[in-house]
N, C-alpha and C positions, 0 to 999 in steps of 0.2 A: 189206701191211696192207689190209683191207676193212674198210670205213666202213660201223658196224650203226646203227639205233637201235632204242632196247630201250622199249616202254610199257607198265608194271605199273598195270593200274585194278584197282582193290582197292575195299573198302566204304569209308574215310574218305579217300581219296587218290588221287589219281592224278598216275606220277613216268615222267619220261622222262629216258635216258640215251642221248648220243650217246660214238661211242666208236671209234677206227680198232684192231682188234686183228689180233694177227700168227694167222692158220689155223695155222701150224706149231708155234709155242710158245705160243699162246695169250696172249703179253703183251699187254696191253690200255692205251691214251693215253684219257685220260679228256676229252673237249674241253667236252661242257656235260649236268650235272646237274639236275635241276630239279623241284618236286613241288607239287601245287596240292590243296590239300582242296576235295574238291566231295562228300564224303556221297552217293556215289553209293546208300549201303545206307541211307539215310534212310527207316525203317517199313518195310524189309520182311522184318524179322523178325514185323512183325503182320499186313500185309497180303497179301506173297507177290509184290506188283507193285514197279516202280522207278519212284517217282513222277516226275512230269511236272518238275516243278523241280529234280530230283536229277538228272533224264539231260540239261536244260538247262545244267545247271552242267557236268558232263561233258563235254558238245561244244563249248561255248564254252571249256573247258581243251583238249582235241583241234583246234580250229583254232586256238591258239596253239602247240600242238608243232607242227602242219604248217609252219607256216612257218619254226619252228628247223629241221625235217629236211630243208626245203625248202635252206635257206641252208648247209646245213652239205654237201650235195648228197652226203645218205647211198645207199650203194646197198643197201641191205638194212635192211626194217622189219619188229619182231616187234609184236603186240601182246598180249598175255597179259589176260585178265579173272579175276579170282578169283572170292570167298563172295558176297558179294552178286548179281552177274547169274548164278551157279549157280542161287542159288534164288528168283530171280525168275522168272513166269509171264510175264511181255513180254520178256524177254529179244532176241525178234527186233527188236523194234524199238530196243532198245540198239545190236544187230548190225546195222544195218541204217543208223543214223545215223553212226558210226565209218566203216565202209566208205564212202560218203559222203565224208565229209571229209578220211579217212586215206588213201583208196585201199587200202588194207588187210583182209584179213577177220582180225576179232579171234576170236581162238582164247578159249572160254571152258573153261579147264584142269581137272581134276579137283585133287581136295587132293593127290592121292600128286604128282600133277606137279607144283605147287604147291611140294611139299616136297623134290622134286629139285630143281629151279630154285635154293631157299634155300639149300641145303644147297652146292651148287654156288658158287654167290655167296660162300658163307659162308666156304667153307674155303679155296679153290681158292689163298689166299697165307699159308696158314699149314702149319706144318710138319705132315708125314705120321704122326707117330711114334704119336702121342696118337688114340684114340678119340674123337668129339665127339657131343654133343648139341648139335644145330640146335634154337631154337625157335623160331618168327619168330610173333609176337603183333601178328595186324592186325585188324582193325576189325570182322570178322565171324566168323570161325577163327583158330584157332593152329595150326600144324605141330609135328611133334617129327618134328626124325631121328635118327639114330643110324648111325654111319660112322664109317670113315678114310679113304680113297682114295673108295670108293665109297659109296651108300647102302644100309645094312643092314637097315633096315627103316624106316619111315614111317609114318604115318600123320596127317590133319587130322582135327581136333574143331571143332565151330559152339560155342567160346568165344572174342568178340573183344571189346575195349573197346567196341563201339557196340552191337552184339547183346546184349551184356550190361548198357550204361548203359540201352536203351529199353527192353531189359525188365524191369529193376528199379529204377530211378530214376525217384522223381518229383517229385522238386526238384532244387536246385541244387549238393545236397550230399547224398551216399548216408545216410540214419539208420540206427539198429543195427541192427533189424532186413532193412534194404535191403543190407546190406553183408553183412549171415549168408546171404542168401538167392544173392549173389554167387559167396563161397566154394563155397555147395552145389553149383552149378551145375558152378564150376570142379573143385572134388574129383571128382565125379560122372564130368564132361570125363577127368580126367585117370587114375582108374578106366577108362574106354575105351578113352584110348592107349595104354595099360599091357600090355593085353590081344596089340595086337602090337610093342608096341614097347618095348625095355628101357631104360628113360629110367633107370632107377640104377646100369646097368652104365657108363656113358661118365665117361670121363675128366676131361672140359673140357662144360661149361657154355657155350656161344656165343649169346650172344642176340640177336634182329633187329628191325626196324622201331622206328616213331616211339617206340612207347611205350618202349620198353628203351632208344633214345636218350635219350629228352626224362627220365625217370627218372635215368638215367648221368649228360646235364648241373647236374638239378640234385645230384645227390650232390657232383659236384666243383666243384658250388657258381661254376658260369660266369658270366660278366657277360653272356654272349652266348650265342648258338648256334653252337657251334662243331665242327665236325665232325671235324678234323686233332685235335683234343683229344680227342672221346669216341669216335673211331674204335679200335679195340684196347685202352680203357682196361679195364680191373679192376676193378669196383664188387663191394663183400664185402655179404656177407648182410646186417650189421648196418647197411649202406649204406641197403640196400635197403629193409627193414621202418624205418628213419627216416623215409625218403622217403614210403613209404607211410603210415604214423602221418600225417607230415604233411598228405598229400594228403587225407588221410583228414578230418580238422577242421579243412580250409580253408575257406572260401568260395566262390564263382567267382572272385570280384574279386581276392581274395589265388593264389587259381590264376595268372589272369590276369594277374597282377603278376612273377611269376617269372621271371625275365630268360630263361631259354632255352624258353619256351613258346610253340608256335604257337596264335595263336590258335583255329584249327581242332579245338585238341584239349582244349582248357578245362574241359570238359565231360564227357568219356571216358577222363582221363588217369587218372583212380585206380582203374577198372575195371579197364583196362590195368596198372596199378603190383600189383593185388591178384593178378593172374594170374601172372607176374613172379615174386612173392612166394611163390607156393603153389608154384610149379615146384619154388624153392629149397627151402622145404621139404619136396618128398615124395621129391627127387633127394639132398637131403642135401648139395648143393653150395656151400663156401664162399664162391663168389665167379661173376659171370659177365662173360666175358669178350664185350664188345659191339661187337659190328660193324655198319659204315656199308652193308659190305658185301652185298646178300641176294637177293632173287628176283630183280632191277635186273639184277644182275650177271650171273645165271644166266641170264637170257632172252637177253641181250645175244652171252654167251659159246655159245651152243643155237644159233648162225645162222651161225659161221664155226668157233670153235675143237674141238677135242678135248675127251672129259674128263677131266676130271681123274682119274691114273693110268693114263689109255689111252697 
C-alpha cells in the first residue's frame, strides 16, 4: 500500500483526501476526508485576477492539510487546481504560495484532465457494463464525460454555481428574469458540449460535487449531512426540479436553514441545482445516480494505481 494525498482546489472549495491505496489492484483505505470553502474564484469571472482575500483563505486551508499530510506521514502528494486559477491572470502567485506551504508544485489542470480525473473517481467502483455520463458541476465549470472503462470523449464548459451566481445574481435570491438569463447561459453551455461529446447516448446519469450532493441530501430530506446516505443514492427527475422549484423561492435564511447545507454554498446552490436540472433535461435522464466519489478520488488514484480497465 502507498500512502497518496490527493488536493482538489476548485473555485468554491478546497478538499483533501488522504488514502493508503494498493499499486496492483488499485483498492483504496480511506483514512481522512475533508473540504474547506474558501471561494477561491471570488470576482474572477469579472476581474480575471484571484483576489487577495480569496488566495488568503486558500493558504490558511493549505496549511491545515499540511499538517494532516504531515501527521498522517503520506509519501506522495498531488495537488490539482481547476476553473478558477485557469483563468486567473496571477495565477503565479497562487502557484507560488502553495508551493511554499505544501512543498508541492500545484499542477493547474486543463478541463479535458479535469474530466478524466472525475470520471475516474466516478466510476472506478461501479460496474463496467453500462455506458456513463460523468458530470461534475463545480463552482466555475462543469465536465461531462462519456465512457465505460475508459473516457470516450470529454469536454469542460465555464458553467459553475459561482461563475454563474456573480454573474447573474444580484440579491439574495435569483428573480425571473435572473434565472432565465441563468438557463441561457447553461443551454448555450451545454450546445458546446454536445458539439464533442454525446451526453444522450449514455446509459446512467452520474453526478459529482457539492452541488449534486447538497441537492441529493435535501431530496432525501436528511437531518444531516450525510454522506454513507447520499453516496450512490438515486435521486429521479421529479426529485430534482422539486428541489429546484424550492431552491428557487427560498430565501437565503430559509436556504440556510436546510439541515444538509453548508454554509459556504447558501448562496450558489440553486445556480448549481438549475445546472443539474437542465442536464436532465436535455439527456432525457430519469434519475442521477450521485457520487461522493469524483476528481478527489481520481487525483488520488493518478499517483499510484492503474486505470481503470488497464
Amino acid at each position: 500500500m502507498t500512502r497518496v494525498a490527493a488536493v482538489d482546489c476548485g473555485t468554491n472549495s478546497i478538499r483533501l483526501l488522504v488514502a493508503d491505496i494498493d499499486p496492483e489492484t488499485g483498492k483504496a483505505v480511506e483514512l481522512d476526508r475533508r473540504m474547506t470553502i474558501v471561494r477561491l474564484g471570488q470576482g474572477v469571472d469579472r476581474t480575471g485576477r484571484l483576489a487577495p482575500e480569496a488566495l488568503e483563505r486558500t493558504f490558511a486551508a493549505c496549511r491545515a492539510y499540511a499538517a494532516v499530510i504531515a501527521e498522517h506521514g503520506v509519501q506522495k502528494v498531488r495537488f490539482a487546481a481547476t476553473s478558477a486559477s485557469r483563468d486567473a491572470e496571477n495565477r503565479d502567485e497562487f502557484t507560488a504560495g502553495v508551493r511554499e506551504i505544501l512543498g508541492v508544485e500545484p499542477e493547474v489542470i486543463s478541463g479535458d484532465q479535469e474530466a478524466e480525473f472525475s470520471f475516474t473517481g466516478a466510476t472506478r467502483e461501479l460496474p463496467g457494463s453500462e455506458e456513463y455520463l460523468v458530470v461534475d458541476i463545480g463552482g466555475g465549470s462543469t465536465e461531462f464525460v462519456v465512457g465505460r472503462d475508459a473516457v470516450r470523449a470529454a469536454r469542460s464548459v465555464d458553467i459553475g454555481c459561482v461563475r454563474l451566481t456573480e454573474r447573474h445574481v444580484s440579491g439574495s435570491t435569483p428573480t425571473e428574469a435572473e434565472t432565465a438569463a441563468i438557463r441561457a447561459d447553461i443551454a448555450a453551455a451545454l450546445d458546446l458540449a454536445e458539439r464533442t461529446v454525446p451526453i444522450r447516448e449514455a446509459g446512467v446519469l452520474v453526478g459529482l460535487a457539492g452541488s449534486v450532493t447538497t441537492v441529493a441530501g435535501i431530496a432525501l430530506e436528511l437531518d444531516a449531512y450525510d454522506s454513507a446516505a447520499i453516496h450512490r443514492s438515486r435521486i429521479s427527475r421529479e426529485q430534482v426540479d422539486a428541489v429546484t422549484a424550492r431552491l428557487l423561492s427560498a430565501s437565503h435564511d430559509e436556504r440556510a436553514a436546510i439541515p444538509v447545507m453548508h454554509p459556504g454554498r447558501v448562496d450558489v446552490i440553486t445556480a448549481g441545482a438549475l445546472v443539474l436540472q437542465a442536464v436532465m433535461e436535455r439527456t432525457g435522464a430519469a434519475e442521477v445516480v450521485v457520487s461522493e466519489h469524483d476528481i478527489l478520488d481520481g487525483i488520488a488514484h493518478s499517483l499510484v494505481a492503474p486505470a481503470k480497465g488497464s
